[in-house]
KEBA-361170 format. One record per residue (C-alpha): x, y, z. Coordinates in steps of 0.25 Angstrom, whole numbers, plus 5000, padded with zeros to 4 digits. Layout:
# KEBA-361170
SITE     xx     yy     zz
SITE      X      Y      Z
...
# end
This chain:
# KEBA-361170
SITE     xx     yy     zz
SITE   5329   5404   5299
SITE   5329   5417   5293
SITE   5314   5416   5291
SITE   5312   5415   5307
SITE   5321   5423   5311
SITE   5312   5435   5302
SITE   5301   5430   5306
SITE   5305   5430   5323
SITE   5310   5444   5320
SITE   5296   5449   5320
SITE   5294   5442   5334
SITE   5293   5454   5342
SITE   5306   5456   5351
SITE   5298   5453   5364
SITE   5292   5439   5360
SITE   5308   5436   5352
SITE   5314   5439   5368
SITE   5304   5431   5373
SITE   5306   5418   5365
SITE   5322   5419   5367
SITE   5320   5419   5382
SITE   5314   5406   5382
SITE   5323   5402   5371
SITE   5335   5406   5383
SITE   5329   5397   5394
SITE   5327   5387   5385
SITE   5341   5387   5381
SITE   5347   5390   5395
SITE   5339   5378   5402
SITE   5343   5366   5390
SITE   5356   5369   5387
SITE   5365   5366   5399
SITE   5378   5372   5391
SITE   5371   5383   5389
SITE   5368   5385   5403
SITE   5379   5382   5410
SITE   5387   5393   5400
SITE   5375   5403   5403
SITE   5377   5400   5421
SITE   5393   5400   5418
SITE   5396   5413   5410
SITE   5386   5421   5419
SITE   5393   5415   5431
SITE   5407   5418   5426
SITE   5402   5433   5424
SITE   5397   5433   5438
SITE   5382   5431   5439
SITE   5372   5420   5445
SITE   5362   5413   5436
SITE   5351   5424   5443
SITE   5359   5437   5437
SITE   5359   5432   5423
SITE   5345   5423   5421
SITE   5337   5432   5411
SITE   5350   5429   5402
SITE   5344   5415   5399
SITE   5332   5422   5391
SITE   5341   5434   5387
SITE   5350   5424   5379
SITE   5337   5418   5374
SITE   5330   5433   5370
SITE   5344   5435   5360
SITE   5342   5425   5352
SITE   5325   5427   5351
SITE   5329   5442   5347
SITE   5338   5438   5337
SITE   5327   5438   5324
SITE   5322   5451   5329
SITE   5336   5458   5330
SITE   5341   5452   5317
SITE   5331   5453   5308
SITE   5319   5461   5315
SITE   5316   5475   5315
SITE   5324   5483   5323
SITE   5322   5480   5339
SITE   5321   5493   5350
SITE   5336   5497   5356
SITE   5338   5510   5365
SITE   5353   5513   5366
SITE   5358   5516   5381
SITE   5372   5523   5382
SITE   5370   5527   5367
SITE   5379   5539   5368
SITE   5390   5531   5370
SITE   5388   5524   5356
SITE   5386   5539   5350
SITE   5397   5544   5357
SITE   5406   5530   5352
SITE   5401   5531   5338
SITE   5402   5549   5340
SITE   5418   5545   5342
SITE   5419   5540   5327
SITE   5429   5528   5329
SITE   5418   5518   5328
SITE   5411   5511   5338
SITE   5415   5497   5343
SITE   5401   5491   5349
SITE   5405   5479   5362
SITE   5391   5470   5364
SITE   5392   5459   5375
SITE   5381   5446   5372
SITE   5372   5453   5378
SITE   5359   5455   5377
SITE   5355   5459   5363
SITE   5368   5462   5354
SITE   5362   5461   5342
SITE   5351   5473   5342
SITE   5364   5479   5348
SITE   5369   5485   5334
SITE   5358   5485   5328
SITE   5353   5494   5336
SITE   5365   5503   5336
SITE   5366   5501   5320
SITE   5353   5508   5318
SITE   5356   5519   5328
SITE   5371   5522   5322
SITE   5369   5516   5307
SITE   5367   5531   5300
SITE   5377   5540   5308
SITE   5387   5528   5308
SITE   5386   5517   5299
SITE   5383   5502   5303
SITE   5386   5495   5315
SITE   5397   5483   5313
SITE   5394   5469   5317
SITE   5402   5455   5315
SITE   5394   5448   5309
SITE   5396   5432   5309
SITE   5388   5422   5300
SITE   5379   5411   5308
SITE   5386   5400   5307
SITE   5374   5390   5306
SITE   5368   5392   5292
SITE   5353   5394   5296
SITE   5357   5406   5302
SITE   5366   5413   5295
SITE   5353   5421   5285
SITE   5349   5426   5299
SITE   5364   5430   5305
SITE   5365   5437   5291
SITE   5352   5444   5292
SITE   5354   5448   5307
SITE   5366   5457   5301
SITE   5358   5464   5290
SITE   5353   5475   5300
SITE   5352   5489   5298
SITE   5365   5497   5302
SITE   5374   5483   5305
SITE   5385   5479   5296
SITE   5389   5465   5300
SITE   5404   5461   5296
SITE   5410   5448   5297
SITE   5416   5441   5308
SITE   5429   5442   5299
SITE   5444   5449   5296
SITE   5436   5458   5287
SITE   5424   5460   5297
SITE   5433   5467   5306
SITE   5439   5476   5296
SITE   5426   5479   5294
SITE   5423   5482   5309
SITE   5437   5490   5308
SITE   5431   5498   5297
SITE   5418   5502   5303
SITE   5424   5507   5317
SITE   5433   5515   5308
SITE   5420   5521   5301
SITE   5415   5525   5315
SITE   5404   5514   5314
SITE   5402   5503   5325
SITE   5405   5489   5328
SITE   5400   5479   5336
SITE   5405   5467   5343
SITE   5401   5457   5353
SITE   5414   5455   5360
SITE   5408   5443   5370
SITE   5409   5433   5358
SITE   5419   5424   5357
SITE   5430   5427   5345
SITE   5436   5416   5337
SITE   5449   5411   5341
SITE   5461   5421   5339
SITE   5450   5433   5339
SITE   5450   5436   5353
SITE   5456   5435   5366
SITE   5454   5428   5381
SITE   5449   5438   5391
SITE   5441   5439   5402
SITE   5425   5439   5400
SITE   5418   5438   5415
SITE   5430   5432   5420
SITE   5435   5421   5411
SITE   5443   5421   5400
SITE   5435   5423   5385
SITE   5440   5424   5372
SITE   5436   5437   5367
SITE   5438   5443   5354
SITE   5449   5455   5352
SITE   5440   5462   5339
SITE   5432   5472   5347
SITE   5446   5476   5355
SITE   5453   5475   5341
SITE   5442   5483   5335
SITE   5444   5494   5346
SITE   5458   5496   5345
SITE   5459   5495   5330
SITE   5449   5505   5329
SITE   5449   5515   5339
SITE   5433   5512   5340
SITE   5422   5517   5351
SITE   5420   5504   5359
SITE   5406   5502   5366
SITE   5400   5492   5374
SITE   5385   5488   5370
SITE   5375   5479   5373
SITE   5360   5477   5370
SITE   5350   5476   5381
SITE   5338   5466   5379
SITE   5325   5475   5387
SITE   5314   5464   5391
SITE   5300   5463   5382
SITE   5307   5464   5369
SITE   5307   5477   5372
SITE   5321   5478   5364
SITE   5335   5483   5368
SITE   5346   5493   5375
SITE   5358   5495   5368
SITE   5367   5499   5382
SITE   5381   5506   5377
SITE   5394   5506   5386
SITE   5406   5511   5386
SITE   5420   5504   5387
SITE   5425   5506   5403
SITE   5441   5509   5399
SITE   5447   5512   5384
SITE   5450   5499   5377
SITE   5463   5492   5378
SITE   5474   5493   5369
SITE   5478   5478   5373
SITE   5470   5470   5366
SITE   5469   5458   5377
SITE   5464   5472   5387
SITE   5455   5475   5376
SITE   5448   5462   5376
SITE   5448   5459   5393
SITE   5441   5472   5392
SITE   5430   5472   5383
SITE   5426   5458   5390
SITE   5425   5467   5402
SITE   5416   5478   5395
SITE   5409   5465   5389
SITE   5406   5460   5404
SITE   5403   5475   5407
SITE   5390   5476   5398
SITE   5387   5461   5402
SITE   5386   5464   5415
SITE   5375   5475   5412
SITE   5365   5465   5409
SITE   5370   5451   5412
SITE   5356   5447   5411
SITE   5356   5448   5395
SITE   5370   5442   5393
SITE   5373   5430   5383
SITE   5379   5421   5396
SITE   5378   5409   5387
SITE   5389   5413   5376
SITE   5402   5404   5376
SITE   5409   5417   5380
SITE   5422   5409   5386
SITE   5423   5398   5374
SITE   5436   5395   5367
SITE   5436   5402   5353
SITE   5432   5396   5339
SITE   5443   5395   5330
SITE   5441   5404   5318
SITE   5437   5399   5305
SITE   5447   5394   5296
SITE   5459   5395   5308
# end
């Protein structure tokens, strides 16, 4: 698997973004389950099959990307709003990075990695091992990048995140997943109740940390990426339930810029996984 995925990583961007959108319709049109989540978490947010359509081949184009972003070279991403990342990392707290499932989230610290690497150190990523075995070698290699220093999803990965935000380095999280049980909390996400984890709040307050919102957009013809930056709409909360109900509205926030990229079909509103060994 490894092998192919070298290999497709030579597969110009273009042709990779073609291949995952008929990979999307594909899978749209055979999988019922599928569909019905994709139709009921748009219509929960608010929007009619017609608002959200490119989406199908969108979801498709993120996995095609996938050999190119992980183990090709580097892929074309102009920053917008980049002063506001300066400015964040200028402040010397470090920087809490916020990306949505949407559009490309990957090339999103790369890209900010290569950029920030020298001045201020690597960029800090969880980092969990691919549970099925044929792809773990290429997980593993995906983290290998230039400027990202992956941690585990553990005790000791967070210290480590700690310890980077205390350096003035930066951190990212995708706070639209779904912790493990006992990791998070039950707010609002569109509407209806999610479980939603507490680290990125926990990270904040324990800190002291710059918090900004990021999220990469895909530009059509392979042409590569945006990298848009936004700023938090009120200081964050030193409740940590207000913490959380919050960042799920700054989540929807950057959603609702580009609606048309977003990852409809995640379980966002299943019930947690038990954690291993509980």
């Amino acid at each position: 698997m490894l092998l192919l995925f070298r290999l497709l990583s030579r597969v110009p961007l273009r042709a990779l973004h073609a291949l995952g959108a008929v990979l999307g319709w594909v899978v749209f049109l055979a999988s019922p389950t599928y569909r019905r989540r994709f139709l009921e978490h748009a219509r929960q947010a608010g929007y009619a099959f017609g608002e959200v359509r490119p989406a199908v081949a969108h979801i498709g184009r993120m996995v095609g990307e996938l050999p190119r972003i992980w183990l090709g070279a580097p892929v074309r991403a102009e920053m917008e709003n980049a002063a506001s990342l300066d400015a964040a990392y200028a402040a010397g707290r470090g920087v809490l990075l916020l990306t949505p499932h949407l559009g490309c989230f990957e090339v999103t610290a790369q890209a900010i990695a290569a950029r920030h690497q020298a001045a201020h150190g690597p960029f800090t990523v969880l980092f969990r091992p691919a549970r099925k075995p044929w792809l773990a070698p290429v997980v593993a290699a995906s983290r290998q990048r230039p400027g990202l220093a992956p941690v585990p999803t553990t005790l000791a990965g967070v210290r480590q995140m700690i310890k980077a935000l205390r350096q003035g380095q930066a951190v990212g999280l995708l706070p639209d997943q779904v912790p493990p049980d006992g990791m998070g909390l039950w707010a609002p996400f569109f509407g209806q109740p999610a479980y939603t984890m507490t680290l990125a709040a926990r990270l904040a307050q324990q800190t002291g940390c710059e918090v900004r919102l990021v999220w990469g957009e895909r530009l059509p013809a392979g042409r590569g990426y945006v990298l848009h930056f936004r700023e938090l709409q009120a200081p964050w909360p030193e409740s940590l339930q207000d913490a959380v109900e919050q960042m799920n509205r700054e989540m929807e926030r950057v959603i609702r810029e580009c609606p048309q990229q977003y990852l409809w079909s995640y379980a966002r509103y299943k019930k947690p996984r038990r954690q291993e060994g509980a």
